[in-house]
C-alpha positions in Angstrom: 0.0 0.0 0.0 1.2 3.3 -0.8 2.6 5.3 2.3 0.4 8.6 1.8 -3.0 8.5 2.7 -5.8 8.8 0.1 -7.5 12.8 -0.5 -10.2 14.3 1.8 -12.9 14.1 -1.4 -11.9 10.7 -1.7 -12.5 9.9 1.8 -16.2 12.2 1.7 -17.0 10.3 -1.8 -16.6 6.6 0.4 -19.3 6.9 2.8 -19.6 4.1 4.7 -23.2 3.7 5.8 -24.5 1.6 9.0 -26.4 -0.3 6.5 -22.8 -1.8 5.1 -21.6 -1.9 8.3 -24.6 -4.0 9.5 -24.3 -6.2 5.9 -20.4 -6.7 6.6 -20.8 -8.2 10.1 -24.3 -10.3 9.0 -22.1 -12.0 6.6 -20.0 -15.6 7.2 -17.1 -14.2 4.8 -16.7 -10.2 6.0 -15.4 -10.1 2.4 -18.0 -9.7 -0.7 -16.1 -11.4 -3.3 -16.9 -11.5 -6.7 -15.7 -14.7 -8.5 -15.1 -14.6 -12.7 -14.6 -18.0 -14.3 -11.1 -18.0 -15.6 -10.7 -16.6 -19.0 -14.1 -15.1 -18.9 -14.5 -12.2 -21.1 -17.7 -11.5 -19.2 -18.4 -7.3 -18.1 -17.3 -6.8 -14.1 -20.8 -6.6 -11.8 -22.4 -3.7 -11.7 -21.1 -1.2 -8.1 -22.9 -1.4 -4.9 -25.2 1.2 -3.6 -27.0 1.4 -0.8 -29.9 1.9 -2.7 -28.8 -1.4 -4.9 -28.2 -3.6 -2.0 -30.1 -7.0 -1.8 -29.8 -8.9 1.5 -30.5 -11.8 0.1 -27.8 -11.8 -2.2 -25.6 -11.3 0.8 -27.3 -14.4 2.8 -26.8 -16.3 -0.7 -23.3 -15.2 -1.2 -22.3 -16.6 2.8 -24.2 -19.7 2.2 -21.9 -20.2 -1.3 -19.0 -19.5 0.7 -20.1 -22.1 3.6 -20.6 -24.6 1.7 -17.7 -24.1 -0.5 -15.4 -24.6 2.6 -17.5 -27.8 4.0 -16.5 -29.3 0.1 -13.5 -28.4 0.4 -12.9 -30.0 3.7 -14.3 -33.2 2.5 -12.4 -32.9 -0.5 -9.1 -33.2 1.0 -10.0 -35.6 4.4 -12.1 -37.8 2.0 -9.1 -40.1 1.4 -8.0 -40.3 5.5 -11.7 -40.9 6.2 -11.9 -44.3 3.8 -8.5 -45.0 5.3 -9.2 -44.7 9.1 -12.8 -46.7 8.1 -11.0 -49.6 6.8 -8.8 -49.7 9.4 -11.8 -49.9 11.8 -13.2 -52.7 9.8 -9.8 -54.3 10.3 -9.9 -54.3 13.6 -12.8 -55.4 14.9 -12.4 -58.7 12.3 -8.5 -58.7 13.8 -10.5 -59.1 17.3 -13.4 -61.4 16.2 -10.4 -63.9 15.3 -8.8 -63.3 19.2 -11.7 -63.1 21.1 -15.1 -64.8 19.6 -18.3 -64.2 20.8 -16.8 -61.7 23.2 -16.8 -59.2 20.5 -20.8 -60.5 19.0 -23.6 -57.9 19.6 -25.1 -58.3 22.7 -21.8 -58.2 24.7 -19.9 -55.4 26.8 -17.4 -55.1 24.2 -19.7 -54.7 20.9 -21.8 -52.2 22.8 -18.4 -50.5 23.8 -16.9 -50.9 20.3 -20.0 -49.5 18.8 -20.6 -46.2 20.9 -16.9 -45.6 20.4 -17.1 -46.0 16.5 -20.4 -44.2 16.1 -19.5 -41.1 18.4 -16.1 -40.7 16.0 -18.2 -40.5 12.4 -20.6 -38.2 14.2 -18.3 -36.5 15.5 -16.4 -35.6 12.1 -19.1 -34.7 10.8 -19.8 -32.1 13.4 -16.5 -31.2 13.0 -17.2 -30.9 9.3 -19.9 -28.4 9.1 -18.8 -26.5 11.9 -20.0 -27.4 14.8 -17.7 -28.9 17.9 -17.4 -32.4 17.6 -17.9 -33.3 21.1 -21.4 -32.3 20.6 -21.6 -35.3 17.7 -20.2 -37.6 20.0 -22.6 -36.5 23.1 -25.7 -37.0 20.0 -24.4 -40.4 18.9 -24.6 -42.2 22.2 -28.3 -40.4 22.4 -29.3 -41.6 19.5 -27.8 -45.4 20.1 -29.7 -45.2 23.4 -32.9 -44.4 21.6 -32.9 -46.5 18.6 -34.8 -50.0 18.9 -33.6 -53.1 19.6 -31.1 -51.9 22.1 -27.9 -52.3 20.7 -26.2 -51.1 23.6 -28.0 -54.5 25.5 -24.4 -55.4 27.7 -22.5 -52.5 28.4 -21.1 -52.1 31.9 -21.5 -49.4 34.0 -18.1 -50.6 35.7 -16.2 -50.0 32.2 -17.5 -46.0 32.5 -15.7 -45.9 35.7 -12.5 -46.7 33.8 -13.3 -44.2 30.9 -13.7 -41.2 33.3 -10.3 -42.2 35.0 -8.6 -41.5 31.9 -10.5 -38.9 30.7 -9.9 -36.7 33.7 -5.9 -37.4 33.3 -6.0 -36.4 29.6 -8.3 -33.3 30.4 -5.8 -32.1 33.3 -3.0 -32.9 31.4 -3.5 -31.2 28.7 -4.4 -28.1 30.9 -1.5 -28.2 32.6 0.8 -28.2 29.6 -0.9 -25.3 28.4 -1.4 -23.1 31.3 0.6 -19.7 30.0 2.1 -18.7 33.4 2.6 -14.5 32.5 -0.7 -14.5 31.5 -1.7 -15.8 34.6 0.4 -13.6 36.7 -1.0 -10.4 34.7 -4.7 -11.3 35.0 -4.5 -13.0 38.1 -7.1 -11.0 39.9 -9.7 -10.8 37.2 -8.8 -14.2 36.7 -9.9 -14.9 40.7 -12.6 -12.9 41.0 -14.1 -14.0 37.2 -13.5 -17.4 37.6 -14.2 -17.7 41.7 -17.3 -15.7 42.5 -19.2 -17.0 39.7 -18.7 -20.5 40.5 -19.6 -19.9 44.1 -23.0 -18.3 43.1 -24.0 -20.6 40.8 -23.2 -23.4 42.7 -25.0 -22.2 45.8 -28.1 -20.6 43.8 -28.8 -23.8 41.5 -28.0 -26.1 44.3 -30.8 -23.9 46.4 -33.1 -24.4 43.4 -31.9 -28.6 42.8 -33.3 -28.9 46.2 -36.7 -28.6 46.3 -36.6 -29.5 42.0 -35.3 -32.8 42.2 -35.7 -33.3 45.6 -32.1 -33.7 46.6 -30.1 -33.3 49.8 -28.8 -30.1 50.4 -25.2 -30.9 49.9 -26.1 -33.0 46.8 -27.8 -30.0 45.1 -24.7 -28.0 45.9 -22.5 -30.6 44.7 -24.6 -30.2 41.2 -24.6 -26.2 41.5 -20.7 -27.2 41.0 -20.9 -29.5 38.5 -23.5 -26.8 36.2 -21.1 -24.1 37.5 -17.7 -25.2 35.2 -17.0 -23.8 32.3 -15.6 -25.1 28.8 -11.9 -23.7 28.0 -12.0 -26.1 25.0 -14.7 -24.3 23.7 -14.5 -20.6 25.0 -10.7 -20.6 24.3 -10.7 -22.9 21.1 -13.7 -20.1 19.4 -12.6 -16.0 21.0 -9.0 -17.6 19.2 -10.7 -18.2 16.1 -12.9 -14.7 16.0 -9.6 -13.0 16.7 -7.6 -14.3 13.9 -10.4 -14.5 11.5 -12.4 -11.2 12.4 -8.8 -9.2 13.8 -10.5 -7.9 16.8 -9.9 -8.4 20.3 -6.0 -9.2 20.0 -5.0 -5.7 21.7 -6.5 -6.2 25.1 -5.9 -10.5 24.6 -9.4 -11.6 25.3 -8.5 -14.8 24.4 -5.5 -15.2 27.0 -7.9 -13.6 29.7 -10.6 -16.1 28.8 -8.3 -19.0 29.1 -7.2 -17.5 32.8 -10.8 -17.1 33.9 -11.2 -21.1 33.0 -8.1 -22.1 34.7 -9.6 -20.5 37.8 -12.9 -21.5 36.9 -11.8 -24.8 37.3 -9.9 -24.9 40.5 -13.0 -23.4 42.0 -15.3 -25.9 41.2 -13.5 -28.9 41.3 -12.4 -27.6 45.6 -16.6 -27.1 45.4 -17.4 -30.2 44.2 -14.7 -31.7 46.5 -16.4 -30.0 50.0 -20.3 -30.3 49.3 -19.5 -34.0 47.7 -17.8 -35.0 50.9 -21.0 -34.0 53.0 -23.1 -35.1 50.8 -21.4 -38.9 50.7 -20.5 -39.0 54.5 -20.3 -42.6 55.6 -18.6 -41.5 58.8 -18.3 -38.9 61.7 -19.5 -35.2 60.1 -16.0 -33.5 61.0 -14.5 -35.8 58.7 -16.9 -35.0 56.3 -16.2 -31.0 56.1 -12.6 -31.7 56.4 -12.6 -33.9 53.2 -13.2 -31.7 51.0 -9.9 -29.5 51.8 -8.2 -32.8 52.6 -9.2 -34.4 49.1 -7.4 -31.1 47.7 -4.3 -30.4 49.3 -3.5 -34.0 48.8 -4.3 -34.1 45.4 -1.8 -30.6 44.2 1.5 -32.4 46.7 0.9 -35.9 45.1 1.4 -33.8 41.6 4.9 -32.7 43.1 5.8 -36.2 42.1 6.7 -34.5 38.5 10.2 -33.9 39.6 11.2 -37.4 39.3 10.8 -36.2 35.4 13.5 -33.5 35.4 16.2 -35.8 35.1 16.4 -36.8 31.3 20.0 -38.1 31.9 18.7 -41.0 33.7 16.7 -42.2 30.6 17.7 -43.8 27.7 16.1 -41.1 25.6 12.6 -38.9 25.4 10.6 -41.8 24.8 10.9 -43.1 28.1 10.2 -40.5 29.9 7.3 -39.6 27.9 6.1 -43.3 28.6 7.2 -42.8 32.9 4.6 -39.0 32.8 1.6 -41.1 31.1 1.9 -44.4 33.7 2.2 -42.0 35.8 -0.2 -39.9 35.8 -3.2 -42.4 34.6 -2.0 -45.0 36.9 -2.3 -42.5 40.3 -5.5 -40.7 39.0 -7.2 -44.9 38.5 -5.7 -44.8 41.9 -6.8 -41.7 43.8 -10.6 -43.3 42.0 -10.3 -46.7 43.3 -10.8 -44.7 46.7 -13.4 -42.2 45.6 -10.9 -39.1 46.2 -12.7 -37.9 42.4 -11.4 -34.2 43.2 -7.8 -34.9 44.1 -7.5 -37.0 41.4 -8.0 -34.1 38.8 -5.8 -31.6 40.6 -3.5 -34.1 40.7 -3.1 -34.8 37.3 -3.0 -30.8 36.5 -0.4 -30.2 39.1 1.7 -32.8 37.8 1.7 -31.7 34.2 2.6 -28.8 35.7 5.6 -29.8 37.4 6.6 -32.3 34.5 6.6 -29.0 31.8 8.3 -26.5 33.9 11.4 -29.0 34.7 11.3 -30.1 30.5 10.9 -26.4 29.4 13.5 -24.8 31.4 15.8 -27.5 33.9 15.5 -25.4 36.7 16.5 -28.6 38.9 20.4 -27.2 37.7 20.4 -23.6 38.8 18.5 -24.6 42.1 20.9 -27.0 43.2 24.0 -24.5 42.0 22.8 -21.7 44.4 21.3 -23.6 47.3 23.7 -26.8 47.6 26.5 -26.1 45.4 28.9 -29.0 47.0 26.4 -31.6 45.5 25.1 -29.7 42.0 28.5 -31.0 40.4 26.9 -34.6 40.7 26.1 -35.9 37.2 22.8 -36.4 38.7 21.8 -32.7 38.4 23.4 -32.3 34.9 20.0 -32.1 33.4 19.3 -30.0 30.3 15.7 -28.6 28.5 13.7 -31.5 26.9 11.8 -29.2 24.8 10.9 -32.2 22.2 9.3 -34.4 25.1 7.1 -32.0 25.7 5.9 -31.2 22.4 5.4 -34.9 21.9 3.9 -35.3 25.1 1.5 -32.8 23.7 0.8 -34.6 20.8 0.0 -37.9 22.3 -2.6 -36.4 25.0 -4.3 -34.7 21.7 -4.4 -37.9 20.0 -5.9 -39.9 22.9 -7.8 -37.8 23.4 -9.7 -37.0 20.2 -9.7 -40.3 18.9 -9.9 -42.6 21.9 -11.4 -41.0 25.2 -13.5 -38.2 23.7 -15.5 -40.3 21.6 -15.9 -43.3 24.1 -16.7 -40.6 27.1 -19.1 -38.0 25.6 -20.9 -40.8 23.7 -21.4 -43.3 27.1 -22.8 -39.7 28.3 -25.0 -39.6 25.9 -26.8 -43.0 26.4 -27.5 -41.9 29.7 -30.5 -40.0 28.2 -33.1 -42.8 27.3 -35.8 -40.7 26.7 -38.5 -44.1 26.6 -37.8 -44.4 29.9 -38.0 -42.5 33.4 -39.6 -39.4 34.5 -39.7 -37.2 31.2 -40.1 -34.7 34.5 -36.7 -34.8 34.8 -35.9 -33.5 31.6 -38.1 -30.2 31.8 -36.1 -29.7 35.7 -32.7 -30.2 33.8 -33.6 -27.4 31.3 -34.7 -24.6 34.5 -31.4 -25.5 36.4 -29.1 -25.2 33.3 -31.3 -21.7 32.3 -30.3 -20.3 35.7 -27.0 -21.4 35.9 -26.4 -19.4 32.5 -28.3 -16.5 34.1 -26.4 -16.3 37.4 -23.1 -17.0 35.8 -23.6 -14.2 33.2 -24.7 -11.4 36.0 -21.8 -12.4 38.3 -19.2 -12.6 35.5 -20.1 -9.6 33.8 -20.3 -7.6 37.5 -16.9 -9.2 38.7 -14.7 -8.1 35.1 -14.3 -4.5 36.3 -10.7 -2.9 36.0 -10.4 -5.8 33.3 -9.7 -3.0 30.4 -12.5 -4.3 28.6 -15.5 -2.1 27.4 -18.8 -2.7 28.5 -19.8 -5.0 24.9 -16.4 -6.8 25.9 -17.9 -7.7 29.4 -20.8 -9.1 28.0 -19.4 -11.3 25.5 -16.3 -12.8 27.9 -19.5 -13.2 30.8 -22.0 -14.4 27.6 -19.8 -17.4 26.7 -18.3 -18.7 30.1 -20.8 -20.9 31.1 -20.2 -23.0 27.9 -20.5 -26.6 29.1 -18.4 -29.9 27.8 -15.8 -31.7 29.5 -15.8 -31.1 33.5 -19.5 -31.8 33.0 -19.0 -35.2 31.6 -16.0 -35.9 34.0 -17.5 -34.8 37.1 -21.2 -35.6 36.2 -21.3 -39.7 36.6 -19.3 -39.7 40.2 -22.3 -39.4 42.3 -24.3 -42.4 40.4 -20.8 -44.5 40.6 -20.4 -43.6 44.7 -24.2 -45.1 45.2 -23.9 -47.7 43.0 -21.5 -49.0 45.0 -22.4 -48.1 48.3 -26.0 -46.3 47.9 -29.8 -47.2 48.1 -32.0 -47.2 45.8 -33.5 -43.6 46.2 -29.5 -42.6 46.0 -29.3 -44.0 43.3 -32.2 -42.3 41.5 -30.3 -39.5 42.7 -27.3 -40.0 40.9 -29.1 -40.4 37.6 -31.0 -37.4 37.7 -27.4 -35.2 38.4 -25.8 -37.4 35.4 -28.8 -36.4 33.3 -28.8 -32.8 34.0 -25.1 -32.8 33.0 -25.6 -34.5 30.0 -28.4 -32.1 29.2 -26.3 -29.4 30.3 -23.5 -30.7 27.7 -26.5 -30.7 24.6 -27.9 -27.5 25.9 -24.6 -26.1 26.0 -22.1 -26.7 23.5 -24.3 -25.4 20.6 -25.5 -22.4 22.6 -21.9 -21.3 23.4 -21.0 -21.6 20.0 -23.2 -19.8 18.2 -23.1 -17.2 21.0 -19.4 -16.9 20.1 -19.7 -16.8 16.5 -22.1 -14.1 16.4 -21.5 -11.6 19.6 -17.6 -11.7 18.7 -17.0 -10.0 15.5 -19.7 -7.4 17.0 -18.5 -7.1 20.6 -15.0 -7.4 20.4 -13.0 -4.0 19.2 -10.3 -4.2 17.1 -6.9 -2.5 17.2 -7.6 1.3 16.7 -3.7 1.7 15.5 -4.6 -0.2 12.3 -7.4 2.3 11.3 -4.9 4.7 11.1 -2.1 2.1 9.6 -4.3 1.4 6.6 -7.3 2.7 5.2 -8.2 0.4 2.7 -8.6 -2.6 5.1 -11.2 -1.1 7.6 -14.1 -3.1 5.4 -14.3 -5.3 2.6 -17.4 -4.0 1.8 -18.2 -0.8 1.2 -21.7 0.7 0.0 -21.2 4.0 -2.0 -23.5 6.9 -2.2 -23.4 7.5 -5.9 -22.5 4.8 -8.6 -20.7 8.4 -10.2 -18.6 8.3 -7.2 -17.5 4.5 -8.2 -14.3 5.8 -9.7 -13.1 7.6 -6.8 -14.0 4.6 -5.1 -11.6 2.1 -6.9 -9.0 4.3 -7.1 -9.3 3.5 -3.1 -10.2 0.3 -2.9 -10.3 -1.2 -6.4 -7.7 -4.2 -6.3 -7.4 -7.2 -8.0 -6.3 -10.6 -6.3 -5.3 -13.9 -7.2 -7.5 -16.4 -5.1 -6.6 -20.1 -3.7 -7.7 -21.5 -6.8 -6.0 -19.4 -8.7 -8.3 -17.8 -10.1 -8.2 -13.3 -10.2 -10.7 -12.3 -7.3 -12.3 -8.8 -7.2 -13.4 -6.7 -4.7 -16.2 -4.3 -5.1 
């Protein structure tokens, strides 16, 4: 672009109107791009005015470009899709050889198999047209549950036991390894007082409400105040990211890093909730002990994660594999364990803390520096002569990704969703689910919006960061089945009715949810978040892509502006009007 800034007429003759404006944001693509065939000899399209502008040629022109992406995504996985089906197919025939009938419908294993497969294609195709693809996973084991002939006749409850186990380590440790330590020292208290108070309030208002609603203890309802109170950092995170690099607003003031701050928080607060009104509620012993659980469960849970520091010496390892392979048994095999014993909450922090530990000793070998300035007599022993693993931890990253999007997501959300038979039970229940998971977005929303002050942010700002933080998805379907597993195994029958009434108002909360966060996201974003006001005055001609004249005489003033031609992916010359 040329350094000297267009004329005052030019800038009087390019009037943008708050009808382009409102077109600009309405649209999917911000850009209004004209495509010519190639080698077209065909006139240019006529120039915009605001007098010639059609909304539904700019609805038709986003849905062209949607779908053009969705074919274009199919056109390029098509080829890993057939691949990963075959190897599916594979698979189960490898097992029918090895096992038998253990592997024929009707047994745990099929039923298993099944969920798992069906929750992965739905889930790509979620994935596919837009949508997260937890939310085809959570639909898949819905619709299994709901199709006749129960094809899910033999699943164990006892094998959902194990799938949470490893779905909490993957969810923590992949929180921990991506916990961005500045950030959280420069937003730490909006991050506490964001992330806290909200999660107090909705866990004691909704748990107030569960009460008399579902008829549940007192501590139980607060215990499922906690579990509606979580938020999603896969999904709040994963989406402001995407508005900011696609839309180029909100990168200034790093909504995105305070979002992911808020969750961190977020989640500390309600799994120590969860942890102190779970304890009452499950008391099987003196009351004392029962209030001092809760802490107990927690402290123990962030000094078991100290264990870590047995992985800051690489020098005692054949190489990175190893001690790659040493985090995982690790931390799966001490979160099964902290399970086997029903300590759910120290389990997760656990496994956060000790991701923790494990990066910051890869990243940086701090074990060296320590030992040179506090017992420098002993740091000469090749012991401490440890150096940055950098590559472990990238692959360590990689691995938890993998397991988890193509092994523990799918089998978790999708045993989630078979909790909801909707043949059977109280459709009661249902209706109650919706009320508690409306005013846990409604009490959220008020205290996060009220508890964002000296933040930075401008009031739209507020409301989008407090809009999409009760997004629901993984703590839910972690946290949601504990109280049916505790009285399954030591409950009656009424605690038991208990326990799927909470695991169907997570689930609900998960389907309610997702979608709602989303589209929240998509659309408050581009119009909430403010972009860099440096870049108005950097460049001129990238404020909008589409701009509405006054006067089709004016149009040459206009592309002397803003009249560009360029090449497109396909190759093809692009212009925009």
């Amino acid at each position: 672009m040329p350094d000297e800034q267009p004329s005052s007429s030019s800038h009087q003759s390019v009037a943008v109107s708050a009808a382009s404006a409102e077109l600009a944001e309405s649209a999917a693509d911000p850009a209004l791009v004209v495509h010519s065939p190639p080698y077209s000899s065909a006139p240019p399209p006529a120039m915009l005015t605001k007098d010639t502008v059609n909304y539904s040629d700019i609805i038709k022109a986003a849905c062209r470009n949607y779908f053009s992406r969705v074919r274009e995504t199919i056109k390029t996985r098509f080829k890993a899709w057939i691949s990963n089906l075959l190897l599916m197919g594979l698979s189960y025939g490898v097992l029918y050889v090895l096992l038998g009938d253990d592997v024929l419908p009707g047994s745990p294993l099929f039923a298993l198999l099944v969920c798992w497969a069906f929750a992965v294609v739905l889930g790509v195709v979620f994935d596919v047209i837009g949508l997260p693809s937890l939310l085809g996973q959570l639909i898949a084991g819905i619709v299994l549950r709901n199709l006749p002939g129960d094809i899910l006749k033999g699943m164990k409850s006892s094998w959902m036991g194990v799938i949470r186990a490893f779905s909490m380590s993957l969810v923590m440790t992949r929180s921990g390894f991506s916990v961005n330590f500045k950030a959280l020292y420069d937003y730490k208290w909006v991050g506490i007082r964001a992330g806290i108070l909200p999660v107090i309030a909705v866990g004691i208002f909704v748990g107030c409400m569960a009460v008399p609603l579902l008829d549940l203890p007192w501590a139980l309802g607060i215990a499922l105040g906690f579990i509606l109170a979580s938020s999603a950092p896969a999904i709040v995170v994963t989406e402001t990211l995407g508005i900011e690099e696609k839309y180029n607003v909100g990168k200034h003031k790093a909504v995105s890093t305070l979002v992911a701050v808020i969750a961190i928080f977020n989640m500390v607060a309600v799994i120590s909730g969860y942890n102190i009104s779970s304890a009452i509620a499950f008391q099987d012993g003196s009351l004392v002990w029962s209030i001092l659980f809760g802490p107990v469960n927690t402290v123990v849970g962030i000094l078991s994660g100290i264990i870590g520091i047995v992985l800051w010496f690489p020098n005692l390892v054949p190489n990175n594999k190893y001690l790659i392979a040493f985090f995982f048994v690790l931390n799966m095999g001490i979160v099964i364990v902290f399970q086997h014993f029903q300590w759910s909450g120290g389990a997760m922090l656990y496994a956060i803390t000790m991701a923790i530990v494990a990066r910051v000793g890869w990243e940086r070998a701090c074990i060296k520096p320590f030992m040179n300035k506090r017992f420098p007599s002993i740091a000469s022993w090749s012991l401490f002569d440890v150096w940055p693993v950098p590559d472990a931890l990238a692959s360590a990253k990689l691995i938890a990704l993998f397991l988890w999007e193509y092994v523990i997501a799918p089998a978790l959300f999708s045993s989630i969703g078979t909790i909801l038979n909707f043949s059977e039970g109280d459709s009661q229940v249902y209706g109650k689910a919706v009320i508690l998971i409306l005013a846990s977005w409604l009490v959220c929303i008020v205290f996060a919006f009220t508890t964002l002050f000296n933040s930075g942010l401008t009031t739209w700002e507020k409301l989008y960061v407090a809009s999409i933080l009760p997004a629901k998805a993984t703590v839910q379907a972690t946290l949601g089945g504990l109280p049916l597993a505790y009285f399954e195994a030591n409950g009656t029958d009424q605690q038991k009715e208990w326990g799927k009434e909470i695991q169907i108002t997570a689930a609900m909360a998960i389907l309610i949810g997702t979608p709602t966060a989303v589209i929240l996201a998509r659309t408050l974003g581009p119009r909430w978040l403010s972009g860099d006001p440096r870049e108005y005055e950097e460049s001129t001609d990238d404020i909008t892509d589409l701009v509405v004249i006054e006067s089709p005489d004016e149009a040459c003033s206009e592309q002397e502006i803003n009249g560009k031609e360029v090449e497109g992916d396909d190759g093809v010359l692009d212009e925009k009007v």
